[in-house]
KEKE-3310 file (N, C-alpha, C; in steps of 0.2 Angstrom, whole numbers, plus 5000, padded with zeros to 4 digits):
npx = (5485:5481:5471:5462:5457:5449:5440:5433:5427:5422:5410:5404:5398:5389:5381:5373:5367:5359:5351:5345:5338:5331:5322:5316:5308:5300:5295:5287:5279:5271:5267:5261:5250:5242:5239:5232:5222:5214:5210:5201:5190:5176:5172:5186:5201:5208:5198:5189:5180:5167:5153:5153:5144:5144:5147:5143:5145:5137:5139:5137:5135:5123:5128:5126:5139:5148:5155:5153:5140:5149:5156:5146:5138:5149:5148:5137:5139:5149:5154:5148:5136:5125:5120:5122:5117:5123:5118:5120:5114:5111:5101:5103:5106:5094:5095:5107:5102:5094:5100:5108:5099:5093:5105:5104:5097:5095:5105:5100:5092:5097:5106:5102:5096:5096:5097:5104:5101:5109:5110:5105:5092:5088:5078:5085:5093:5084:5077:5087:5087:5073:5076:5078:5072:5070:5071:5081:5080:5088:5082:5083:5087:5085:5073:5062:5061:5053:5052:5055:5068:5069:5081:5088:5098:5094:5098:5096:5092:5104:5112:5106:5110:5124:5125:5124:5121:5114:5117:5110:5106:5094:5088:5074:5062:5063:5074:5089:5082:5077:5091:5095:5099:5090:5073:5061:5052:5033:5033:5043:5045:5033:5036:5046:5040:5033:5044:5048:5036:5033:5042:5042:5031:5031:5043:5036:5027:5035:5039:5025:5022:5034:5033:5022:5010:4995:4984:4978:4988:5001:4999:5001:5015:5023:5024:5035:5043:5055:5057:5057:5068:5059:5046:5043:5041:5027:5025:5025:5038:5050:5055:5058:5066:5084:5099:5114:5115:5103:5099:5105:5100:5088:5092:5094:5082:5073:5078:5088:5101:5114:5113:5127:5136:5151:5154:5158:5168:5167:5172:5165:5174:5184:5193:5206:5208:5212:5214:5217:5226:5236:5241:5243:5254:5263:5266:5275:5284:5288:5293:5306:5313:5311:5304:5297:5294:5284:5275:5270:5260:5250:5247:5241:5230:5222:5217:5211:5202:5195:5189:5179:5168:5159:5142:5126:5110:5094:5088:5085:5086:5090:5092:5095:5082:5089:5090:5084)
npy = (5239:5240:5227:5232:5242:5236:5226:5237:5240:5231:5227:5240:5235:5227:5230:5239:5230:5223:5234:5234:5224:5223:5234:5228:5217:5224:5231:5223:5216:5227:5228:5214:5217:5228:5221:5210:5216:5225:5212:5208:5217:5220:5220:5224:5222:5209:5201:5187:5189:5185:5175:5170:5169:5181:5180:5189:5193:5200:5203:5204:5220:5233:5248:5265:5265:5272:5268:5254:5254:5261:5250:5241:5246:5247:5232:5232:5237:5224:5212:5201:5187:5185:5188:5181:5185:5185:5184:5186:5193:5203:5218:5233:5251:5259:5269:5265:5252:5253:5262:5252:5243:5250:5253:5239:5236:5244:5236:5223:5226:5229:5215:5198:5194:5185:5179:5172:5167:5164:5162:5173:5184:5198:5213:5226:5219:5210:5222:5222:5211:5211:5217:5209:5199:5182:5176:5165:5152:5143:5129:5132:5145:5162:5174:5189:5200:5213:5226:5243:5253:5263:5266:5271:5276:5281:5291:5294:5292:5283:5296:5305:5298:5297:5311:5321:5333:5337:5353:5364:5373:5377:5380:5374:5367:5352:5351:5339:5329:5313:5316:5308:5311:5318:5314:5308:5318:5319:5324:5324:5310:5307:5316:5305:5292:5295:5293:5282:5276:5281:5279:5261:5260:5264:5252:5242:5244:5241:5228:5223:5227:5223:5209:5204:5207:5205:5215:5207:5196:5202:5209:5199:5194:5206:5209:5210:5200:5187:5173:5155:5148:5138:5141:5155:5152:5147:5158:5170:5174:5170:5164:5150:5137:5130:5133:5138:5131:5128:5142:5144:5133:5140:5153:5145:5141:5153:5163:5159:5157:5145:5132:5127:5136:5145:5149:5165:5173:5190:5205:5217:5229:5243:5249:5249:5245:5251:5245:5233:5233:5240:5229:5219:5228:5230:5218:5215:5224:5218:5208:5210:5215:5228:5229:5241:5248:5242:5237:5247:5252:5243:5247:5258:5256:5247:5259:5268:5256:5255:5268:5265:5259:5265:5265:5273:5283:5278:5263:5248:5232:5217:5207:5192:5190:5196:5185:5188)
npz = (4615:4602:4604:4612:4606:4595:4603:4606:4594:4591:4602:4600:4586:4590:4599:4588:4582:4592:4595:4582:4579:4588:4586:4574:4578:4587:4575:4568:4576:4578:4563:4560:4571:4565:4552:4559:4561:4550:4545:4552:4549:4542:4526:4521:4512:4515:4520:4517:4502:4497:4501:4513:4529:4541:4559:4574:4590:4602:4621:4639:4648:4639:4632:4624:4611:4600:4593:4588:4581:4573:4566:4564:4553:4544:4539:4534:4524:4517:4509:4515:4515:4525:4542:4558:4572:4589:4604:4621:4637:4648:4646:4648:4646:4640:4631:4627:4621:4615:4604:4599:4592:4583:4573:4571:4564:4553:4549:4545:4537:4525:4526:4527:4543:4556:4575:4588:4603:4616:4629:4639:4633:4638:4645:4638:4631:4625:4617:4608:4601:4595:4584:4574:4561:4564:4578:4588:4599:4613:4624:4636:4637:4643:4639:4638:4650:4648:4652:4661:4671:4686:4696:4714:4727:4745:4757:4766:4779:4784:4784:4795:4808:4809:4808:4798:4788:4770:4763:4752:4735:4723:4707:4706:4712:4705:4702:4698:4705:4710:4724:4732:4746:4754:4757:4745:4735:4731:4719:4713:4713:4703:4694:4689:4689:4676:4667:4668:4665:4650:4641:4645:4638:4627:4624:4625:4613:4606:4607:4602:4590:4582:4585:4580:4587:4598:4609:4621:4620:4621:4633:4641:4642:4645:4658:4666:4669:4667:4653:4649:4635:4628:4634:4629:4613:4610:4616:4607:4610:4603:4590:4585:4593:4595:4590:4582:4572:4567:4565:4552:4546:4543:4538:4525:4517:4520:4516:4507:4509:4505:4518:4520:4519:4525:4541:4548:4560:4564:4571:4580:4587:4585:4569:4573:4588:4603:4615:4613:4602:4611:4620:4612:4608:4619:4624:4612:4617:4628:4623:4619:4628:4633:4646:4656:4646:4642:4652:4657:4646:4648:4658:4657:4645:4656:4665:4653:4651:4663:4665:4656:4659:4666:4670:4666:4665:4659:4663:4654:4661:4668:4681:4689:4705:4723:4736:4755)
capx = (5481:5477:5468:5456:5451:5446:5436:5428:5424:5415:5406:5398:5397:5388:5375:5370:5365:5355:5347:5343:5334:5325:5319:5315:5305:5293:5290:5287:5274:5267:5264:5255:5244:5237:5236:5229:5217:5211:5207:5193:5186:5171:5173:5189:5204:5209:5191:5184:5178:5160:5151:5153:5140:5146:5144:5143:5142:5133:5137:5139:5129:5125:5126:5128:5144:5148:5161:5150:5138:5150:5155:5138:5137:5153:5147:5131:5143:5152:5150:5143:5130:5121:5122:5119:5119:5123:5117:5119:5116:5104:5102:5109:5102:5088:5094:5110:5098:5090:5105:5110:5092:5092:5108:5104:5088:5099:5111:5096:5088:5104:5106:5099:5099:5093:5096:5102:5100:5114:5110:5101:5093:5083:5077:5088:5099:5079:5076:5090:5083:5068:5079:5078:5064:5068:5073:5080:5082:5090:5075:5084:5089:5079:5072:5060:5060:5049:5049:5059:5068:5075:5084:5094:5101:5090:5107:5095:5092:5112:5114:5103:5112:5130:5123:5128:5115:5115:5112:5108:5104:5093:5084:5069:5063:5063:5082:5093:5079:5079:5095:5096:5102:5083:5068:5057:5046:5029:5033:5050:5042:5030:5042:5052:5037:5032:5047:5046:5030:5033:5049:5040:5026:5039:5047:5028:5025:5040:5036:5018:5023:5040:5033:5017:5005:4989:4982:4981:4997:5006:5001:5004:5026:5026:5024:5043:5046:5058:5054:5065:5066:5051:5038:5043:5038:5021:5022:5029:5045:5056:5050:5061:5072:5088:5106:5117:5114:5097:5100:5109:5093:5081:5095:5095:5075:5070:5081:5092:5108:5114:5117:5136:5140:5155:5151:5166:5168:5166:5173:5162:5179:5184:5198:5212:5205:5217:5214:5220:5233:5240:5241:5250:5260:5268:5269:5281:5289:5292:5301:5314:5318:5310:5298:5297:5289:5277:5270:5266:5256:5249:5243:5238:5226:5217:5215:5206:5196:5192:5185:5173:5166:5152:5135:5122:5103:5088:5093:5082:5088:5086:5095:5091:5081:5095:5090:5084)
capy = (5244:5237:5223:5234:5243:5227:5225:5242:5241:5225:5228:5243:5233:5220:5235:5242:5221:5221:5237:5233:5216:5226:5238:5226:5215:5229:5233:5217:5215:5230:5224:5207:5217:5232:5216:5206:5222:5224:5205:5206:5221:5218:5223:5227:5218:5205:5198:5183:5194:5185:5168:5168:5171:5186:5181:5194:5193:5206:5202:5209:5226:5236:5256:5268:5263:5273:5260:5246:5257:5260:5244:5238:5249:5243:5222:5230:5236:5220:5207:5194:5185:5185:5191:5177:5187:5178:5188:5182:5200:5207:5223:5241:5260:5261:5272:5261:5246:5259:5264:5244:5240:5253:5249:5232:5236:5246:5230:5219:5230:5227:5210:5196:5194:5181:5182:5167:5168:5158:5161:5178:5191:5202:5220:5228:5215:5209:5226:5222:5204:5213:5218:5202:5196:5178:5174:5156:5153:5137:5128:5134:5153:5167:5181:5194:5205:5219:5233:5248:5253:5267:5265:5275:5275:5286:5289:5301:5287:5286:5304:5307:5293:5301:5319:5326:5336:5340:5358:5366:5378:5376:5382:5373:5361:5346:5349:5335:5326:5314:5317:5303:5317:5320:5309:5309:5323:5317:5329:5321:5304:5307:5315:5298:5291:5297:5294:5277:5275:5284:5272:5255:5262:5265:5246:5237:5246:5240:5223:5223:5229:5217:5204:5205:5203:5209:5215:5202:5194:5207:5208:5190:5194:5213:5212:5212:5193:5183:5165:5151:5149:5134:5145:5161:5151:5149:5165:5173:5180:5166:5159:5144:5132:5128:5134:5142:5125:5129:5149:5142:5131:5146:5158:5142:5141:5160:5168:5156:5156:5139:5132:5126:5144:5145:5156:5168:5180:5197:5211:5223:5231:5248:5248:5251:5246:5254:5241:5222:5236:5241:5223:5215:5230:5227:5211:5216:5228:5213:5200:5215:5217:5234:5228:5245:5253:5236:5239:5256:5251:5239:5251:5265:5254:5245:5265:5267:5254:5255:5271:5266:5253:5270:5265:5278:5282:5273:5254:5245:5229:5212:5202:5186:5193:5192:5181:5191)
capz = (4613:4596:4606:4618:4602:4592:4606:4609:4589:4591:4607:4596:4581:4593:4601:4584:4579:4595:4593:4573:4579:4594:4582:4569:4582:4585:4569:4566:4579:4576:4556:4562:4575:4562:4548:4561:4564:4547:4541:4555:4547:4536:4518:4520:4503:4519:4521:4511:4495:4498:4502:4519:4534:4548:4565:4579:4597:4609:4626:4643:4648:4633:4634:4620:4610:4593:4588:4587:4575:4563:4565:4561:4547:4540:4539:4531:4517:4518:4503:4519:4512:4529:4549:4563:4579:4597:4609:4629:4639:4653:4646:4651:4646:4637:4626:4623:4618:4605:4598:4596:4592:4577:4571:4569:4558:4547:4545:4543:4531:4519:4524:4529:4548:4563:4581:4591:4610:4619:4637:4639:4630:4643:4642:4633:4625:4619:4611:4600:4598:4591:4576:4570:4557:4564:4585:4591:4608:4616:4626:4644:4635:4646:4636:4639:4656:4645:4657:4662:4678:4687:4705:4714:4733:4748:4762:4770:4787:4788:4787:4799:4812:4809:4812:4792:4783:4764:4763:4744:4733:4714:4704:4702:4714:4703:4698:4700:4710:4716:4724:4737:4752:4756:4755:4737:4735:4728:4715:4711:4711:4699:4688:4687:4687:4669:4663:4665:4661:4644:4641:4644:4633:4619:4625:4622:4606:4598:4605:4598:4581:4580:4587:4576:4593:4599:4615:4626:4620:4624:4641:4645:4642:4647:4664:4668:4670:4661:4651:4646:4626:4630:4635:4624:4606:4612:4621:4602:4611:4600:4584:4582:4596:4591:4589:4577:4564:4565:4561:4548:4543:4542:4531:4518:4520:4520:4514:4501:4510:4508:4526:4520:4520:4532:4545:4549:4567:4562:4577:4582:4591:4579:4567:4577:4594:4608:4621:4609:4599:4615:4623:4607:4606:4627:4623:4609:4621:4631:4619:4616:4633:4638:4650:4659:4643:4642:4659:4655:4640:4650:4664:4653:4642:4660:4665:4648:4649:4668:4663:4648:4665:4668:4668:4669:4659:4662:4664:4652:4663:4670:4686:4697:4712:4727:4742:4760)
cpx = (5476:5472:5461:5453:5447:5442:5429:5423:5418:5410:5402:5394:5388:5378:5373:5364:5358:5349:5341:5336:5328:5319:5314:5308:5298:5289:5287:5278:5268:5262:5259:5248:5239:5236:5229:5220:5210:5207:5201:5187:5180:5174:5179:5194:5205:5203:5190:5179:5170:5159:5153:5147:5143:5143:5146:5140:5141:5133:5140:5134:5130:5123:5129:5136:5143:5150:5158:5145:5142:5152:5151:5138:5144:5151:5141:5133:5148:5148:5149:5138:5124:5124:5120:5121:5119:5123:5116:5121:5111:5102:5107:5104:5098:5090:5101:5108:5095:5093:5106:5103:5091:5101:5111:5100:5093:5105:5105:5092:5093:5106:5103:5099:5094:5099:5095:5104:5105:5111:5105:5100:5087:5083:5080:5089:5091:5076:5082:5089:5078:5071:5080:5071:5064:5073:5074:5083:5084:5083:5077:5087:5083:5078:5065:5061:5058:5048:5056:5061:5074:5076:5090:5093:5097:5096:5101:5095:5100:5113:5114:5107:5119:5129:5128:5121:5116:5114:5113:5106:5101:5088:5077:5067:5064:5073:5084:5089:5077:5086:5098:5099:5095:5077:5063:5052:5042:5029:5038:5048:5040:5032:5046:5049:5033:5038:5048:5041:5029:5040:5046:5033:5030:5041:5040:5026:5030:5040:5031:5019:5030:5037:5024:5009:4998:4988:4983:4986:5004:5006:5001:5011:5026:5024:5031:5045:5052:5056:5061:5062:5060:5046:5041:5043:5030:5018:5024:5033:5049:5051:5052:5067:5077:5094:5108:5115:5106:5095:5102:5102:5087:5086:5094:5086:5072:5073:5087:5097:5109:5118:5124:5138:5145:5156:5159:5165:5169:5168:5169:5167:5179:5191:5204:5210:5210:5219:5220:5227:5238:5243:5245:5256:5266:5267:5275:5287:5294:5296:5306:5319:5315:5303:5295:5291:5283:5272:5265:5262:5250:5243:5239:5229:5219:5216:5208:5201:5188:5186:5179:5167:5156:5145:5129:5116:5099:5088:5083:5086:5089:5091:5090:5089:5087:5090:5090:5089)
cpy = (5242:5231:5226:5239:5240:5227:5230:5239:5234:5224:5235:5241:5229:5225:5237:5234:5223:5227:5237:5228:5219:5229:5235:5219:5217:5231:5228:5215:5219:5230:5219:5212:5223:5227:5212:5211:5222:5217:5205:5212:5219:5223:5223:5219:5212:5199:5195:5190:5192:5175:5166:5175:5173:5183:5184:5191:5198:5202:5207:5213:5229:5244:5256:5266:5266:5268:5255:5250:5258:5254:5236:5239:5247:5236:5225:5232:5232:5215:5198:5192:5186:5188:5184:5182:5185:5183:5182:5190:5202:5209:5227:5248:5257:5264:5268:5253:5249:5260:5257:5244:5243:5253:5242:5230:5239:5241:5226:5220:5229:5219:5202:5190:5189:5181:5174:5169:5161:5155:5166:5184:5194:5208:5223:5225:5211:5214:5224:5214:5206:5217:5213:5200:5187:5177:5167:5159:5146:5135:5130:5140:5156:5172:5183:5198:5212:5224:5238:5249:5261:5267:5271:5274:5281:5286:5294:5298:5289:5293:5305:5303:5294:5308:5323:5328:5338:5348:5360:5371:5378:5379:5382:5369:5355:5346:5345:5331:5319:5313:5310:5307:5317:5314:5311:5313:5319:5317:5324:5314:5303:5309:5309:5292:5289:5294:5285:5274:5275:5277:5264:5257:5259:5257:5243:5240:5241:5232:5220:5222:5224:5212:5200:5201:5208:5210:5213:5198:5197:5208:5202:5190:5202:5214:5210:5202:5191:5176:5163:5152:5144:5139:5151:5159:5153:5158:5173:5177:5180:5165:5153:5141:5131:5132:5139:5137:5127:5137:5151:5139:5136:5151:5153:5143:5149:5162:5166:5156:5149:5137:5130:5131:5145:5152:5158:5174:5185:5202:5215:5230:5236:5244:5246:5251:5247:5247:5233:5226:5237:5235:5220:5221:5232:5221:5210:5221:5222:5209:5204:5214:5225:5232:5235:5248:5249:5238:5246:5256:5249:5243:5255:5262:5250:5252:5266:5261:5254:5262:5270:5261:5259:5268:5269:5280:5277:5267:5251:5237:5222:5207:5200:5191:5193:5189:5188:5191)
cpz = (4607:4598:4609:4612:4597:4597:4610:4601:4589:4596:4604:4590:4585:4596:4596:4580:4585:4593:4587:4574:4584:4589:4579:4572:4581:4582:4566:4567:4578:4569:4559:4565:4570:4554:4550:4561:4556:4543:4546:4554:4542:4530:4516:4512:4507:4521:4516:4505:4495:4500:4509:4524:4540:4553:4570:4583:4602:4617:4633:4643:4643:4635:4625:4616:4602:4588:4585:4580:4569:4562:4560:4554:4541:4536:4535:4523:4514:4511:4506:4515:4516:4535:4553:4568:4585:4601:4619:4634:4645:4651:4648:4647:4641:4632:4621:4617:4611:4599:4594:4590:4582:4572:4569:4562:4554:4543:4544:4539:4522:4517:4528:4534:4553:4569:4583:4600:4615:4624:4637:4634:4634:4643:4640:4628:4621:4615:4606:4598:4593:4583:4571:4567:4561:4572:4587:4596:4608:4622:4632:4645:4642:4639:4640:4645:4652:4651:4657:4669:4680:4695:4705:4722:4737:4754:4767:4779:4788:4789:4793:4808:4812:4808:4805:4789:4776:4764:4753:4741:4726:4713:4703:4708:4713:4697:4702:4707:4706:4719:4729:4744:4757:4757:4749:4737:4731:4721:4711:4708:4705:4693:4685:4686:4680:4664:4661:4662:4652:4642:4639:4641:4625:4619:4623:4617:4602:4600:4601:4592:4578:4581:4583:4584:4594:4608:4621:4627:4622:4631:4647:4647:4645:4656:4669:4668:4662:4660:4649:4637:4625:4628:4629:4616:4607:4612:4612:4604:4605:4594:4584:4590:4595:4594:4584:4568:4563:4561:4554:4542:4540:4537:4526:4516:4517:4516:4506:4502:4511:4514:4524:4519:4525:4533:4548:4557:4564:4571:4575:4586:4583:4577:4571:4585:4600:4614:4617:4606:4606:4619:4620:4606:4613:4624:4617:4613:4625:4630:4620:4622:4636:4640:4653:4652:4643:4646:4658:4650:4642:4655:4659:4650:4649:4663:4661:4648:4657:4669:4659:4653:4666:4669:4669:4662:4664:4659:4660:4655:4669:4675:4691:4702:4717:4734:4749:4763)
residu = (UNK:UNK:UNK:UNK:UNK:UNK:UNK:UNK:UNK:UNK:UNK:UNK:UNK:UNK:UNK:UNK:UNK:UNK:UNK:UNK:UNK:UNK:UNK:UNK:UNK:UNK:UNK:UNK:UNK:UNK:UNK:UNK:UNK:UNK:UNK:UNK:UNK:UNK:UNK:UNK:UNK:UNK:UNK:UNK:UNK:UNK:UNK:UNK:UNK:UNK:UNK:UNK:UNK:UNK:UNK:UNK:UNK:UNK:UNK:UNK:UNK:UNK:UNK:UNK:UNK:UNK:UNK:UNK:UNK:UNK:UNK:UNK:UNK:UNK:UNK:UNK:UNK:UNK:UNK:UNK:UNK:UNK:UNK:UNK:UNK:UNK:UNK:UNK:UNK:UNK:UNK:UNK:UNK:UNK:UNK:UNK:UNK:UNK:UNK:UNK:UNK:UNK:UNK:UNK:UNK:UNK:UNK:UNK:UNK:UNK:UNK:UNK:UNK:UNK:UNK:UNK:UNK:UNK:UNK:UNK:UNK:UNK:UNK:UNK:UNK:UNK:UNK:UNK:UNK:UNK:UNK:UNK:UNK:UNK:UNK:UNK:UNK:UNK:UNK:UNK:UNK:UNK:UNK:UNK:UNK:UNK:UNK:UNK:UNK:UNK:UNK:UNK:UNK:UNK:UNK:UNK:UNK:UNK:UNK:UNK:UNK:UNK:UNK:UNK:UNK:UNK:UNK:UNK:UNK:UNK:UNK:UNK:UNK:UNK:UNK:UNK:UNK:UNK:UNK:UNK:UNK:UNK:UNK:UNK:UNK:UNK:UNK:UNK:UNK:UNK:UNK:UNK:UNK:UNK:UNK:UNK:UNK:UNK:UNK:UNK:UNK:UNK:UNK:UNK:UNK:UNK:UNK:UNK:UNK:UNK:UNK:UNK:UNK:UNK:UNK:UNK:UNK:UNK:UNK:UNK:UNK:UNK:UNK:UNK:UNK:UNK:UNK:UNK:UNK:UNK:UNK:UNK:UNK:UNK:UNK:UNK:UNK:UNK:UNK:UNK:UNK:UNK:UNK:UNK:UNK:UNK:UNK:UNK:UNK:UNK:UNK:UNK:UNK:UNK:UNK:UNK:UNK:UNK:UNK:UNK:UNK:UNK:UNK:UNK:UNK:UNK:UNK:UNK:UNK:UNK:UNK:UNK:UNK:UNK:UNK:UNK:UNK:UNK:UNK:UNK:UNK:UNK:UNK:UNK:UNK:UNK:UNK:UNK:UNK:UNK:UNK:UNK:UNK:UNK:UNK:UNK:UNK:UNK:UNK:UNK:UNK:UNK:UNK:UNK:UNK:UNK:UNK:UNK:UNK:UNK:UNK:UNK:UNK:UNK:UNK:UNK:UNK:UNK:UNK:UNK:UNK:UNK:UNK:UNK)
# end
């Protein structure tokens, strides 16, 4: 009897150990990943205190994103010396390019900012190029596709060929028009019409005025095409060819950052970004042994992000032709 209780007490003694270490695992991981979170913050006690050059990247399609604005707004409170921006993007809304584009100027108002162009910066992702006093392009970069665009699907042929009709009822004839059910009223058109119009209006202003042009120059690059970074010095999309050393070249130059500034990644991700916290904190579920809650971290956050996928607004936006 005295033996099988010597072996109860130490097979609890033994489960209170693994629990301590599970526990202790956790907290562990979860320390590193809100340390890790804040050293990529700008300004924050974790961040070089000054003499280093922020570089941020914009890529992928751009929409609306609050995050990234404060984020912005953060680095313009940050003791960065400078901003190098890397933009490689199509575009995306019109209104999301805006928001960037004006939360750019309000960091580049602060500190002293250029725009290097990897691969693409096209309708959109060129309005927020335009927030830049100074644009380098690689000589086989694209930029411009200066225009606006609004598409949308007409299903009204199939309808009609599987024998389904939309029926309706609104308020106004130009609600929710055009709906893709019916065929385009003239009326509809011409409404969707203006709005483009008014848009790539607004989009060639603030070329003109950023890009200090006139006239005719202007309508050499605004008729929706894209250039490589070659033609768009001439064409004054780009000012400068080059790279990141070259960006680096023009902050020492212009602006009196010496280019031995070491240039540091800055996140545009918020504080506490749910997506990277949730990922490092399954992957500490899983050292421990509780796979089951991992997975479920796992799923939840590709949910959350599958949602944020939406795109919608008028597509200031630019892709290859496709093939007949």
């Amino acid at each position: 009897m005295s033996f099988d209780a010597d072996a109860i007490v130490d097979r609890r003694r033994m489960r209170r150990k693994l629990t301590f270490w599970r526990v202790s695992a956790i907290l562990i991981v979860l320390l590193v990943a809100v340390v890790a979170g804040f050293t990529l913050v700008p300004g924050s006690r974790l961040m070089p205190a000054s003499g280093y050059v922020a570089r941020i990247t914009i890529q992928g399609l751009i929409r609306g994103n609050q995050d990234r604005v404060e984020a912005l707004d953060r680095l313009s409170r940050s003791r960065a010396s400078a901003v190098i921006v890397h933009l490689d993007s199509p575009g995306g809304t019109t209104a999301g390019s805006q928001q960037l584009y004006d939360a750019l100027r309000s960091l580049q108002a602060k500190k002293p900012m250029v725009v290097v162009v990897d691969g693409l910066a096209a309708s959109g992702a060129y309005i927020a190029a335009l927030s830049s006093e100074h644009i380098v392009a690689q000589d086989t970069s694209l930029v411009g596709s200066i225009g606006v665009l609004f598409q949308f699907p007409n299903f009204t042929d199939v309808l009609k060929t599987i024998g389904v009709k939309m029926e309706e009822v609104k308020s106004s004839p130009l609600k929710a028009a055009p709906n893709g059910f019916e065929p385009t009223s003239p009326e509809a058109r011409a409404a969707i019409e203006a709005i483009v119009v008014d848009s790539y209006g607004w989009f060639k202003d603030l070329v003109k005025n950023r890009r200090q042009m006139d006239d005719a120059q202007l309508t050499k690059v605004a008729d929706g095409r894209v250039f490589t970074g070659r033609q768009g010095v001439p064409l004054k999309l780009v000012d400068e060819i080059g790279n990141e050393k070259t960006a680096q070249a023009w902050l020492e130059k212009a602006k009196g950052v010496p280019a031995t500034t070491p240039v540091r990644d800055v996140s545009l991700e918020p504080r506490f970004n749910e997506f990277s916290f949730l990922h490092v904190a399954a992957w500490g579920f899983q050292a421990v042994g509780l796979s089951a809650v991992a997975q479920r971290l796992e799923e939840w956050g590709a949910v959350q992000a599958i949602e944020r996928l939406n795109l919608d607004g008028l597509l200031a936006l630019w892709h290859p032709p496709s093939a007949n």
